[in-house]
PLY file of the C-alpha trace (Angstrom):
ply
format ascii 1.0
element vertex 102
property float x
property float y
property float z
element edge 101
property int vertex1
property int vertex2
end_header
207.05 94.23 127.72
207.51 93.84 123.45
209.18 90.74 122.60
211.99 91.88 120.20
211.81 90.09 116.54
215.60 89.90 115.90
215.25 92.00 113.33
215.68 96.29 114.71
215.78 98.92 111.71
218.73 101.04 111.27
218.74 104.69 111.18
219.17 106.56 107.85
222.70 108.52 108.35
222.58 109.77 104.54
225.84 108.59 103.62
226.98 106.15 100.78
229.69 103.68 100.78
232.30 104.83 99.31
233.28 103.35 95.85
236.14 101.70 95.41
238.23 103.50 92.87
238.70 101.98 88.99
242.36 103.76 88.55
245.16 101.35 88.61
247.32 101.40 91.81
249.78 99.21 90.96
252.52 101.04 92.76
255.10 100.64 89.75
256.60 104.09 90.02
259.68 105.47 87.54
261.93 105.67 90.67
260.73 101.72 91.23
261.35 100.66 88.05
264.80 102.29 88.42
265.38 100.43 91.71
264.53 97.34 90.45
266.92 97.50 87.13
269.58 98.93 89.59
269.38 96.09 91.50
268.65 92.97 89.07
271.78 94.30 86.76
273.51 91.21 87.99
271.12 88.84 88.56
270.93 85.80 85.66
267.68 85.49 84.20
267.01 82.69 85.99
266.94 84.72 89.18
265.12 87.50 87.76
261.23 86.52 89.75
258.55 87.87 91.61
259.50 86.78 94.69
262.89 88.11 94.86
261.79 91.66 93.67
259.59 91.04 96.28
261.73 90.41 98.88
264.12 93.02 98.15
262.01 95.66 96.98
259.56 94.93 100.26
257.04 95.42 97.42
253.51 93.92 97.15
253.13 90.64 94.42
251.18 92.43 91.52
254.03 95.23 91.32
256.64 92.21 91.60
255.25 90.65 88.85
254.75 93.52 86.85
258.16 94.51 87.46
259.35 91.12 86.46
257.60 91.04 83.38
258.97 94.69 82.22
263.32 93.76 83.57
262.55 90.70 81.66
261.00 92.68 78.51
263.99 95.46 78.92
266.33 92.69 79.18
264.56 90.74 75.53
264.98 93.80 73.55
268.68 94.35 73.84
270.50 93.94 71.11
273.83 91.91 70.22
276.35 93.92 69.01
277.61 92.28 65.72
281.43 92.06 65.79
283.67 92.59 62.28
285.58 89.23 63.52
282.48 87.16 62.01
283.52 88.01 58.90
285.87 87.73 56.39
286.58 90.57 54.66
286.40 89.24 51.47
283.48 86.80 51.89
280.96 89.66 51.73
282.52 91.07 47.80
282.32 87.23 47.10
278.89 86.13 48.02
277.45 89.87 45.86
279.27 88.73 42.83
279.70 85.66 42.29
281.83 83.84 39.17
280.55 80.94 37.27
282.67 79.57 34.61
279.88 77.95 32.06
0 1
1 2
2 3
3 4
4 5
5 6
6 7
7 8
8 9
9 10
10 11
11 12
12 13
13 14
14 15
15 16
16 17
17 18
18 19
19 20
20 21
21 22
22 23
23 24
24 25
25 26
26 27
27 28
28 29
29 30
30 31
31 32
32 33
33 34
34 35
35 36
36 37
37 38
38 39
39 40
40 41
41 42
42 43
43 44
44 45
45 46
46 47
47 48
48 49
49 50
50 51
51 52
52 53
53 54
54 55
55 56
56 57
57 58
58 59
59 60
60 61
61 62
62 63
63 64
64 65
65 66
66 67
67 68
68 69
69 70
70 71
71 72
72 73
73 74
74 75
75 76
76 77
77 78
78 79
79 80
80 81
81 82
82 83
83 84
84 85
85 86
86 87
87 88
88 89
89 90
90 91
91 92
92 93
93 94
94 95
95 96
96 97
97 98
98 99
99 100
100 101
């Protein structure tokens, strides 16, 4: 009888691992994204994280935190409407011309 070494050779099959792929599966879809803004419209910012988009969402953490990052970006780049009531309406004809009595 052969004593066995331990070590037994495999059988070439002729396949190759398969690679993992380099494209980004992030999962952030446009109907997500809508989701999430539908669904954060009343949050505060301070409630607007990861793990809440998470939790509601049932999504995975890199999309929460990508979709975190983009509410929060959507929510930066609003802009204030300016209201009239700030100003007088005389104060802006005064401050272009002013009058100095020398």
């Amino acid at each position: 009888m052969a004593e066995s070494t331990g070590a037994t050779r495999r059988r070439a099959t002729g396949q190759v691992p398969a690679a993992k792929s380099t494209t980004d599966h992030t999962g952030i879809t446009p109907e997500l994204l809508d989701r999430a803004r539908l669904l954060t419209a009343d949050w505060p910012d301070d409630q607007l994280t990861a793990v809440g988009l998470r939790t509601e969402l049932r999504i995975g953490q890199k999309p929460s935190r990508l979709l975190r990052d983009q509410l929060q970006a959507d929510r930066t780049r609003q802009v204030q409407p300016v209201t009239d009531n700030a100003f007088e309406a005389g104060s802006l004809d005064e401050a272009a011309s002013p009058t100095r009595t020398v």
